[in-house]
N, C-alpha and C positions, 0 to 999 in steps of 0.2 A: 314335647310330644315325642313319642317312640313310635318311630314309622317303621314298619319293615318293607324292604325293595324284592320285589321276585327277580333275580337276574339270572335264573335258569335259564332263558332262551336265548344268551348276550353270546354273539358267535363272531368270527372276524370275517363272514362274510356278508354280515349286516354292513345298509350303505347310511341313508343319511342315519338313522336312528342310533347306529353304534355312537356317532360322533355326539348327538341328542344327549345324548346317554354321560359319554365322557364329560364333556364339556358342562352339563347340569350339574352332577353330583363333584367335581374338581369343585365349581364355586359353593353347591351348599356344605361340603364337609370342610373347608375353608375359610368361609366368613360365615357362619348359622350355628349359633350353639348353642340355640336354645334346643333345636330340633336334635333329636340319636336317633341314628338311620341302622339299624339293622340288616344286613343283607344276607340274601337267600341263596345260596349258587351253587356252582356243581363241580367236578375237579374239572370237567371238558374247559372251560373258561375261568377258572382260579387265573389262569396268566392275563388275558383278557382284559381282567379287571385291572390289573397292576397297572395297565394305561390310565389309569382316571389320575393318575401324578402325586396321588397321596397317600401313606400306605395308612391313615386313620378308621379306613372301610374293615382293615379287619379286625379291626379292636374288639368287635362283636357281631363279626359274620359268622353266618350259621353253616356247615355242607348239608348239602339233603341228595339224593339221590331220585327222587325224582317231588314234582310240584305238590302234590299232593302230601305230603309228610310238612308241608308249611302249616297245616292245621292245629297239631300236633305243638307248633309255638305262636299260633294263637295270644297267648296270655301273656307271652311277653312284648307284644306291640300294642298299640291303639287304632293302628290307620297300616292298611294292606295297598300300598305303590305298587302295579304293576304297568312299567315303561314300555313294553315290547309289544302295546298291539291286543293284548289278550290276558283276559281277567283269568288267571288261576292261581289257588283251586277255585272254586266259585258255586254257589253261594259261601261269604263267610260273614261268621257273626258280628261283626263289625267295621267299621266304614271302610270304603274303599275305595281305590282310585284307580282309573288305567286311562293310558293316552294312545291316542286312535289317530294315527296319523293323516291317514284319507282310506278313501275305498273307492281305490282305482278300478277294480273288480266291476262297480257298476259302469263303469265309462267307456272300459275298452276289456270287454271277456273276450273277446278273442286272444288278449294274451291270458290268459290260463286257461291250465284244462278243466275237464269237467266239477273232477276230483279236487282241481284246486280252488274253485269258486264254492264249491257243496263245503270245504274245509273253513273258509273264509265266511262267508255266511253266516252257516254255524256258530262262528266263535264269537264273528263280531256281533251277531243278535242277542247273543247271550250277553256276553261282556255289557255292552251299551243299557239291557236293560239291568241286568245284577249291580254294575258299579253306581256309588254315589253318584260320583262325579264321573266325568270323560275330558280329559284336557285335549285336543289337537292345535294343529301348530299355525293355521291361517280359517280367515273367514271364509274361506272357498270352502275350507273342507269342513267349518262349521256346518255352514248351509247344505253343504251332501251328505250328516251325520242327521241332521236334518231332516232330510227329502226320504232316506231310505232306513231309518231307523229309529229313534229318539227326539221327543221333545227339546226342546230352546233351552231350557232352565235347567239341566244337566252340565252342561257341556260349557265348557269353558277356555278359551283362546290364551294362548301361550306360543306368541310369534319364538322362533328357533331364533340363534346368536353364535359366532364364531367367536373361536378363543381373542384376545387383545392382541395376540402376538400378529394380526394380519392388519392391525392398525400402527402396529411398530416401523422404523423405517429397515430396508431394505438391508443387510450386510454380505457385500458378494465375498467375501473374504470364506460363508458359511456354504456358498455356493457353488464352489468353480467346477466343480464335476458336472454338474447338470448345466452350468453354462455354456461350459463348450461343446454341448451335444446339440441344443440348440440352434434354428436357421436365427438369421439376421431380423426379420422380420416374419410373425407367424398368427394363425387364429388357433384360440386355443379350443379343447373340447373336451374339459375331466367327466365321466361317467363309465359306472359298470358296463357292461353289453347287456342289458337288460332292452328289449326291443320297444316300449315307451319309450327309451332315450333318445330315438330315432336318428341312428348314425347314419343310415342308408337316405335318408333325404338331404343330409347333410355333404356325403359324398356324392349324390346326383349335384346337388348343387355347387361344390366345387369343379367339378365336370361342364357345366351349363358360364360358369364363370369363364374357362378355359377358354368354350367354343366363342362365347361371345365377344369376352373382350382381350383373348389373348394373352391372357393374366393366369400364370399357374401360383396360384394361393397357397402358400404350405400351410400346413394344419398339425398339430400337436394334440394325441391324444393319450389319455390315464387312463384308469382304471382296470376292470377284472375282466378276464373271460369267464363263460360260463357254458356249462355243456347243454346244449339246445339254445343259447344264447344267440345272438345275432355274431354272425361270424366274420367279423370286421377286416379281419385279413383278407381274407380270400374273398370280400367285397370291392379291397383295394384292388387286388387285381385284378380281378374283372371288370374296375371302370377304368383301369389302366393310371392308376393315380402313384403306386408306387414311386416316382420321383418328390413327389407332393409332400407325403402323408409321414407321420414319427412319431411309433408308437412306443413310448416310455415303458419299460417295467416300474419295480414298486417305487413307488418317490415317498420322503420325508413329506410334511407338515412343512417344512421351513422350505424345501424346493418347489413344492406346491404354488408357496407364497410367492417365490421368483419367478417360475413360470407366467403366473397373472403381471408381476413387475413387467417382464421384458413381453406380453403380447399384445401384439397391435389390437386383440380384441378378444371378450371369451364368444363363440357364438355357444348357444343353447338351445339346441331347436327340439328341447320335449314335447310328446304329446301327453304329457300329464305330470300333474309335480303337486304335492301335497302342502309343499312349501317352495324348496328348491335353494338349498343349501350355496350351492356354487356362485348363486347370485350374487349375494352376499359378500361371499368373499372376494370377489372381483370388485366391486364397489369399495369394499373395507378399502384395498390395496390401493386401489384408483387402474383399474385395469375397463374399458370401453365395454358396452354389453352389444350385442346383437341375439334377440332372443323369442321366445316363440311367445303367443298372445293367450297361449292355451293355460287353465288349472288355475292355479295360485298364484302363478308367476308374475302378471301383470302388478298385481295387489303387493308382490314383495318387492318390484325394482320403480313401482310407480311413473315418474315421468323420467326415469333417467336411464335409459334404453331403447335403442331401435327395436318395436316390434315385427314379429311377421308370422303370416300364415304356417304353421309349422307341417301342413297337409301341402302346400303350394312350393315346389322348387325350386320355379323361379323367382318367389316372391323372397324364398330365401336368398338366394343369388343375388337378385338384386339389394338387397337390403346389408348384406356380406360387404358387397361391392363397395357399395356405397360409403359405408365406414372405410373400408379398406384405403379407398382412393382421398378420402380426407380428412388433415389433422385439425380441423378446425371441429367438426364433428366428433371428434372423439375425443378433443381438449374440453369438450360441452357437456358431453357426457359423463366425462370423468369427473367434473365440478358437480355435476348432480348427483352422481353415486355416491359422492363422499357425504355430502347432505343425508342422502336416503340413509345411508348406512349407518348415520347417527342417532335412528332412531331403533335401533336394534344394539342389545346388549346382555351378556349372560348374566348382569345382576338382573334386568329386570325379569329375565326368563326363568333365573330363581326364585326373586319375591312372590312372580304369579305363580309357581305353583307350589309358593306355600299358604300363598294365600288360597288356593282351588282342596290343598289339603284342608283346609281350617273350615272351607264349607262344605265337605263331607261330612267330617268330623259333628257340626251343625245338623246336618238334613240327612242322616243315618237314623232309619226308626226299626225297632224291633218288629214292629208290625208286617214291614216291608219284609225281612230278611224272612220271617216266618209263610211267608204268602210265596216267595220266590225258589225257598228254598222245597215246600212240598206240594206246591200248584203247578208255578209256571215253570223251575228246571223239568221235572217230570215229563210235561206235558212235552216242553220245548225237544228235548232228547227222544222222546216216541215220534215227534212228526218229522227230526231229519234223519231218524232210523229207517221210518217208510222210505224220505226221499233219495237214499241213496240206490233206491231197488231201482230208481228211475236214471241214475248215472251211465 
């Protein structure tokens, strides 16, 4: 089968899906050969892609300049892959596929603006009903693909999987930079500043630890800033945490993996996760979880995790604490995350979705593309032309 991949939208400021992305296409252009993958991209992300570890992608990658001129090669695929969220171009004359991570957008609009829910909307109504199929990455966010957009029989589950290298053992010899910046004992916290990630309850609650039990908790954080983002700095200061807190610039793959080695715990106190990537990997490693009970999360760390209110403080505090103060507890932990995380893998993450390809492929009818492409696009594009007048 000749798939073609839209990777027009692959940016390095993508969070979990960039990694979706890499770590997917490294195992199908690696062990799959019956399948040729065709890719779509653009010069912005030509470098981008040279992280997927293989350079086979370009044996018959196309440039386009923008989504729409993917039409135009048509003829030379069978099945149209778009990974990032959003069916384009859309309608096309044959089957198609796109993967929908979640739609945080219904749970919590107050993190976007107007513009950016009318954006979202938009594309994922479209998407959901134009594509064959719809892969997202947990039954959580099945069920909310579900409630606010498309039928059961669409839609198809493809749990996320970290590369093998976070099941391999530990080599400090790879790490000594990032070791010695490190405290002795620390909780760790990888995420964007994206305000879902809820860093700000996270610092209340090492705060609440302090007054309580006279325990100043150091904490370790990754990830990006972003402009209008939560402003994690100047949060620390203002709860006076600055002796506490170690915010890492950019880290490797492989220092990542040490960080989870040497922390007494990851805590993750999302208030929404589609999947929730870091989980995972803290499991793979054998790193202790403390984490919130909200989205998908529960569903991906099962029983091998302290939950907690991720809205409640002190529920996080105490729950922090409580790992913190013992090894027996997070020796328990650690034995169940290894379990759980056995059940996640990126072959099987590539079987399911070549197997989600091959029921497209299946349940693509002319009838449909004909009815979508001069009824319901039309229509769909005139009613959120009105609704914008209302933004």
């Amino acid at each position: 089968m000749r798939i073609g991949v839209n990777c027009f939208l692959l940016n390095k400021e993508m969070g979990g899906l960039r990694q979706y992305f890499f770590r997917l296409f490294k195992e199908l252009l690696t062990n799959n050969k019956e399948y040729k993958f065709i890719f779509f991209y653009c010069n912005q992300n030509y470098e981008e892609l040279q992280r997927i570890g293989c350079d086979s992608w370009k044996k018959n990658a196309i440039l386009i300049k923008n989504q729409n001129e993917i039409i135009g090669h048509l003829d030379k695929i069978e099945l149209l892959f778009c990974p990032f969220g959003v069916l384009l171009p859309r309608p096309v004359s044959i089957p198609s596929v796109v993967t929908l991570p979640d739609v945080q957008e219904k749970y919590f609009p107050s993190f976007f603006n107007k513009k950016e829910q009318w954006v979202r909307e938009y594309h994922f109504k479209a998407s959901t009903k134009l594509a064959d199929i719809i892969i997202t990455i947990s039954d959580f966010s099945k069920n909310s693909i579900i409630k606010y957009y498309i039928a059961n029989e669409k839609i198809h589950v493809s749990h996320l999987a970290v590369n093998e290298q976070y099941y391999q053992p530990i080599e400090l010899k790879h790490n000594i930079n990032i070791a010695n910046k490190l405290p002795e004992r620390f909780v760790f916290y990888p995420a964007n500043r994206w305000f879902h990630k809820n860093h700000d309850n996270l610092l209340k609650a090492l705060g609440i630890i302090g007054d309580r039990y006279h325990i100043d908790i150091p904490c370790v954080f990754t990830g990006i800033d972003y402009e209008n983002g939560y402003p994690l700095k100047k949060k620390i200061v203002e709860y006076d945490l600055e002796d506490q807190i170690l915010i890492l610039n950019y880290v490797t793959s492989n220092e990542i993996k040490y960080i989870y080695h040497k922390a007494d715990m990851l805590c993750f106190p999302s208030f929404f996760e589609g999947f929730g990537l870091p989980l995972l990997e803290a499991m793979a490693v054998g790193c202790p979880i403390a984490c919130s009970n909200a989205g998908s999360i529960p569903e991906v760390v099962g029983k091998a995790a302290l939950l907690f209110d991720p809205t409640d403080t002190f529920d996080i505090a105490e729950k922090v604490h409580e790992l913190w103060i013992s090894s027996i507890a997070r020796e328990n932990l650690i034995d169940l995350g290894k379990d759980q995380a056995k059940k996640y893998s990126i072959k099987k993450t590539a079987l399911s979705h070549l197997e989600a390809f091959e029921k497209a492929i299946h349940s693509y009818k002319v009838s449909y593309f004909i009815y979508n492409k001069y009824v319901f696009n039309p229509l769909h594009k005139f009613h959120f032309f009105l609704k914008r007048f209302f933004i």
